[in-house]
C-alpha beads as a LAMMPS data file, in Angstrom:
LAMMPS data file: protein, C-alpha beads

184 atoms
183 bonds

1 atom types
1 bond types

-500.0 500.0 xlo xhi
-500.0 500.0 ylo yhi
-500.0 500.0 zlo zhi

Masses

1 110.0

Atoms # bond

1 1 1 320.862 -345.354 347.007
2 1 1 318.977 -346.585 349.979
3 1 1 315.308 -347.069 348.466
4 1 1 312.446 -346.219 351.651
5 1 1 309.064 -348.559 352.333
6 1 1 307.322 -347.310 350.145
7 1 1 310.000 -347.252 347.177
8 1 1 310.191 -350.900 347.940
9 1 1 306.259 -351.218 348.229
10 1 1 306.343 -349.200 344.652
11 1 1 308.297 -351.403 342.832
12 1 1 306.561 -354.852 344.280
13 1 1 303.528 -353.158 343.139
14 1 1 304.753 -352.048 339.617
15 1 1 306.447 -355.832 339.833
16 1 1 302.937 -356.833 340.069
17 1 1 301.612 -355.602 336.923
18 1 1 304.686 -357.002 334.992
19 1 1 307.347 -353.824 334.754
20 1 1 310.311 -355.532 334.397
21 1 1 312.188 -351.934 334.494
22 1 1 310.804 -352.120 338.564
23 1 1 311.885 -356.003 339.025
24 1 1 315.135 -354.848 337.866
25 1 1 314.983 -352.097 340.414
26 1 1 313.416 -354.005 343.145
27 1 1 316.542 -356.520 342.467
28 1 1 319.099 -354.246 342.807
29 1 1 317.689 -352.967 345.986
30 1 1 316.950 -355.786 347.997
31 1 1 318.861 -359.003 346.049
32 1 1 322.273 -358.342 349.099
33 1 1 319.978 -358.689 352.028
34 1 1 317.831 -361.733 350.194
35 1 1 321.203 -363.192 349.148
36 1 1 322.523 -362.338 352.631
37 1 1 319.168 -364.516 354.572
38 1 1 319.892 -367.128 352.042
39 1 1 324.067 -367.757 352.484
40 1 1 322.967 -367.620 356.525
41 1 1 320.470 -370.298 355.999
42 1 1 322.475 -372.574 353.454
43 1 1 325.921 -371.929 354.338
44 1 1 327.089 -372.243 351.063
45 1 1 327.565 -369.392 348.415
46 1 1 326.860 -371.184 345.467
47 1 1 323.259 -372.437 346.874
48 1 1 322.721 -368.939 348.132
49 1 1 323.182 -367.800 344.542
50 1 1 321.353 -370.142 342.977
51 1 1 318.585 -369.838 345.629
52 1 1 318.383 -366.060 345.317
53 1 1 317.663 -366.463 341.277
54 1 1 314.709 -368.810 342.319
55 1 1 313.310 -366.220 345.253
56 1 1 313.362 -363.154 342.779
57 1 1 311.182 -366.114 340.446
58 1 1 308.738 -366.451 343.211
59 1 1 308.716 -362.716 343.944
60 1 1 307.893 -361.944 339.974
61 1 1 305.234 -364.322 339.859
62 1 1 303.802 -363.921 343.327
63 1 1 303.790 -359.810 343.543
64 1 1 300.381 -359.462 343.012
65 1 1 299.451 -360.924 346.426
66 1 1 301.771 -357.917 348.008
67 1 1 299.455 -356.607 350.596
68 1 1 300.774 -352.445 350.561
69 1 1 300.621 -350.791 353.633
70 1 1 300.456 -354.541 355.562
71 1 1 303.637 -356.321 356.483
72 1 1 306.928 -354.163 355.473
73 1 1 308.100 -354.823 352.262
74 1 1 311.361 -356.223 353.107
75 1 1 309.826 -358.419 355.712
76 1 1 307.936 -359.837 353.090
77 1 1 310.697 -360.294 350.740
78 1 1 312.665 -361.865 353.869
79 1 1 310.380 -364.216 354.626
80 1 1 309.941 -365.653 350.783
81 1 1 313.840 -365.768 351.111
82 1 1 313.905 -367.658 354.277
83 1 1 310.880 -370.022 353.525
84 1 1 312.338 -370.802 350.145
85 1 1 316.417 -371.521 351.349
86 1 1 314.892 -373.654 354.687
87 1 1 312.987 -375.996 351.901
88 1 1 316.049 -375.930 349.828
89 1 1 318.190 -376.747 352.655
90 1 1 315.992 -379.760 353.711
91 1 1 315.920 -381.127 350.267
92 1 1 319.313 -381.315 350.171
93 1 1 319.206 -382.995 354.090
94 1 1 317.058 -385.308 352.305
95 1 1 319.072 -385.854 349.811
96 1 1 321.871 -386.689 351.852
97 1 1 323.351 -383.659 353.149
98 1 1 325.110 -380.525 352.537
99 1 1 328.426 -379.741 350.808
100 1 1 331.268 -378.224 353.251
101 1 1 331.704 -374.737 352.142
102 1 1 335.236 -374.381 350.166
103 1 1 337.763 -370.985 350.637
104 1 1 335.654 -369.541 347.334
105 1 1 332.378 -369.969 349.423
106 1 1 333.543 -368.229 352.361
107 1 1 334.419 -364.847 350.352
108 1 1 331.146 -363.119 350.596
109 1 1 330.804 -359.746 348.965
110 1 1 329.896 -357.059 351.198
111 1 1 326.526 -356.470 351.876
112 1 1 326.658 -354.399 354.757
113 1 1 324.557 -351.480 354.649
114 1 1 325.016 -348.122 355.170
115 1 1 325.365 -346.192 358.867
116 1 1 322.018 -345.159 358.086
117 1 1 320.411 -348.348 357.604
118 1 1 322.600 -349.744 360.174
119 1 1 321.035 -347.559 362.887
120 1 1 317.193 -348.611 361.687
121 1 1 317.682 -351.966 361.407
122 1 1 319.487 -351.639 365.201
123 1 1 316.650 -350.145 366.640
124 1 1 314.076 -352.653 365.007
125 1 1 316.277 -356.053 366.490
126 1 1 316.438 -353.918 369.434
127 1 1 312.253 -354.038 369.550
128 1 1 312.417 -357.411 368.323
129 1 1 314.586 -358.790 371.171
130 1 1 312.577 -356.627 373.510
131 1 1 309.412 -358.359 372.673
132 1 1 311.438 -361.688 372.416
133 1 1 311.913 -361.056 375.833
134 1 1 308.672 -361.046 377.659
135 1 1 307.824 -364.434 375.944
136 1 1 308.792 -367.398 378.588
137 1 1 312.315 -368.412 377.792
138 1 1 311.350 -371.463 376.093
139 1 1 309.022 -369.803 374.052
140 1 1 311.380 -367.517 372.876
141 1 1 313.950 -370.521 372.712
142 1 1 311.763 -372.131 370.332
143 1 1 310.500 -368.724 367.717
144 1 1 314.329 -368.322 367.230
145 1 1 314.949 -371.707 366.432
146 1 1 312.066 -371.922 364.000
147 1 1 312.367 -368.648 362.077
148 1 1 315.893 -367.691 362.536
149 1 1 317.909 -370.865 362.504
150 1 1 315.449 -373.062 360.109
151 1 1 314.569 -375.498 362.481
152 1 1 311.725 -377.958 362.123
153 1 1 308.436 -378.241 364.144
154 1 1 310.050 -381.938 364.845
155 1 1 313.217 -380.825 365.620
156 1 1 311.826 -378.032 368.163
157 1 1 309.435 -380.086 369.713
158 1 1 311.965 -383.049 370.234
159 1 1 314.353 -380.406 372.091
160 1 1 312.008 -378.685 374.226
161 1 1 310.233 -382.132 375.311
162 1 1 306.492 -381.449 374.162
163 1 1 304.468 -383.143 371.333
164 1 1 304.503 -381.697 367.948
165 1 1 301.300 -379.805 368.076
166 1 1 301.990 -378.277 370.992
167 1 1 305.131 -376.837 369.621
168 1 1 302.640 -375.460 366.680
169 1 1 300.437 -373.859 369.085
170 1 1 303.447 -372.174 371.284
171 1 1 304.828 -370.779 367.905
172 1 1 301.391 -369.543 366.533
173 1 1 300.387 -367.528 369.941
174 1 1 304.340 -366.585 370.374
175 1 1 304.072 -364.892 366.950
176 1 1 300.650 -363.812 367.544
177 1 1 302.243 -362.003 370.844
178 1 1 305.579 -360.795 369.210
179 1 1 302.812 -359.142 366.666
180 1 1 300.951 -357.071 369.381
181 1 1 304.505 -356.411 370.413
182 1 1 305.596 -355.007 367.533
183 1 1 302.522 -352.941 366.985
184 1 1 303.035 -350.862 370.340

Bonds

1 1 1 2
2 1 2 3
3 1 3 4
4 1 4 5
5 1 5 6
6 1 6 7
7 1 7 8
8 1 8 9
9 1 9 10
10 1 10 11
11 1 11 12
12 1 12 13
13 1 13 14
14 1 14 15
15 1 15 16
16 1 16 17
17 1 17 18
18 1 18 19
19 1 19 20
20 1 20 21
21 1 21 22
22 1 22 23
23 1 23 24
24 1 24 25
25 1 25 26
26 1 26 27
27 1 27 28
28 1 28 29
29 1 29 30
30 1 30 31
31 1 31 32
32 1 32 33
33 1 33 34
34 1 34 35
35 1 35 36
36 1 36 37
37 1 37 38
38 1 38 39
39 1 39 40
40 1 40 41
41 1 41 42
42 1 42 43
43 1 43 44
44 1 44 45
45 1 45 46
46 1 46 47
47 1 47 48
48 1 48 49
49 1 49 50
50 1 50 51
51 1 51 52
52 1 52 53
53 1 53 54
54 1 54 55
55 1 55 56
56 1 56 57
57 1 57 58
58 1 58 59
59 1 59 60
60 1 60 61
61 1 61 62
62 1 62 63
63 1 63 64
64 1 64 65
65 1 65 66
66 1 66 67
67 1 67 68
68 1 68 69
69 1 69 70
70 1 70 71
71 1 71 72
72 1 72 73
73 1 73 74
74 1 74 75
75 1 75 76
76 1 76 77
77 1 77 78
78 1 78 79
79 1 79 80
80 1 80 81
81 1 81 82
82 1 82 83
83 1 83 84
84 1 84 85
85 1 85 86
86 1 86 87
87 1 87 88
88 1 88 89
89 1 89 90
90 1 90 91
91 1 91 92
92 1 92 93
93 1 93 94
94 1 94 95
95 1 95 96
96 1 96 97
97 1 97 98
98 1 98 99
99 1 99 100
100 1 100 101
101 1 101 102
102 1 102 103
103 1 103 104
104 1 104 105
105 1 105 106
106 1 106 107
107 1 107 108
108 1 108 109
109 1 109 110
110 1 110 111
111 1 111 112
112 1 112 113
113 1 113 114
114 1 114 115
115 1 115 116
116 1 116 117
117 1 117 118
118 1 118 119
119 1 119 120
120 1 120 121
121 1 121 122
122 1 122 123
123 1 123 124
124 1 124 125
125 1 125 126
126 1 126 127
127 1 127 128
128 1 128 129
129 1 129 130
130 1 130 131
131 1 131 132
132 1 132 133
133 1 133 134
134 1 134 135
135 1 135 136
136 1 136 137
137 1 137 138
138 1 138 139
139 1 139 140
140 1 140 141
141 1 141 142
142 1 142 143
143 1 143 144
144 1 144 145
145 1 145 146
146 1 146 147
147 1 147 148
148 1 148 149
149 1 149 150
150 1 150 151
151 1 151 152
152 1 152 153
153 1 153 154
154 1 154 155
155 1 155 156
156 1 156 157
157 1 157 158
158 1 158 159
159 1 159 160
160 1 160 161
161 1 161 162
162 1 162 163
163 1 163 164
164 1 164 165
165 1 165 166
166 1 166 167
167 1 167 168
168 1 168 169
169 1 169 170
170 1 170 171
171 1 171 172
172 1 172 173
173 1 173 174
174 1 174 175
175 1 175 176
176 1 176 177
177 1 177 178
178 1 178 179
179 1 179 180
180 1 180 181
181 1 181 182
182 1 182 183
183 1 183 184
């Protein structure tokens, strides 16, 4: 059953107040496209599935600061994923790197979604990559590197040849801009 916003905004807020009927809900419907962020992030199933039991521990304690009618829902729940599995995945840098993904962690389960979602979420990566677009290339270069392949400030600054706050201020007003974009 493909739950809408506001289903998903529902159950956060139920979430909130400590229903654990609506966690288990909210779970169900969004725990394949957290998992999903996750595996891309970490490259390794294992992580991803231990990661995703630590997200939906972050979203039960931190529901209450769900803003309805705000962000979407699943944007929010995205962007616990992906700020929890980039911190994961630079502990374990730290550490000393990342296990090589065996055949067991390259079997994913399928996750796609259905033609119907399919079609929304084309036509919102269409806007996306739309408003990706009118920010200079290296701009653009740089927002995709830091919120879709995990990158570090560091990292992106190094590449693109600026100093480190510099590279903060190009992401803040790039997301800033991709905001008003969005909002159109």
């Amino acid at each position: 059953m493909t739950r809408t916003r506001e289903d998903i905004e529902a159950l956060i807020a139920r979430t909130a107040l400590g229903d654990r009927a609506a966690f288990g809900e909210l779970y169900d419907a969004t725990s394949a496209k957290l998992f999903g962020v996750a595996l891309r992030i970490l490259k390794d199933r294992g992580t991803a599935e231990d990661a995703l039991q630590d997200i939906f521990v972050k979203v039960w304690h931190g529901a209450d600061r769900f803003t309805p009618g705000g962000a979407s829902p699943m944007s929010w729940l995205i962007a616990i994923a992906r700020n929890h599995a980039i911190d994961r995945l630079r502990r374990t840098q730290a550490a000393g790197g990342v296990a090589p993904l065996d055949e067991e962690g390259l079997q994913v389960a399928e996750t796609r979604p259905g033609p119907e979602a399919e079609a929304i979420a084309s036509g919102e990566r269409s806007r996306l990559d739309g408003c990706l677009a009118e920010l200079p290339e290296d701009r653009s270069a740089a927002v995709r590197g830091a919120y879709l392949d995990g990158d570090t400030y560091q990292v992106l600054a190094e590449r693109h040849g600026v100093p480190l706050n510099t590279m903060r201020t190009w992401l803040r007003r790039s997301l800033l801009k991709l905001k008003d974009c969005l909002t159109r």
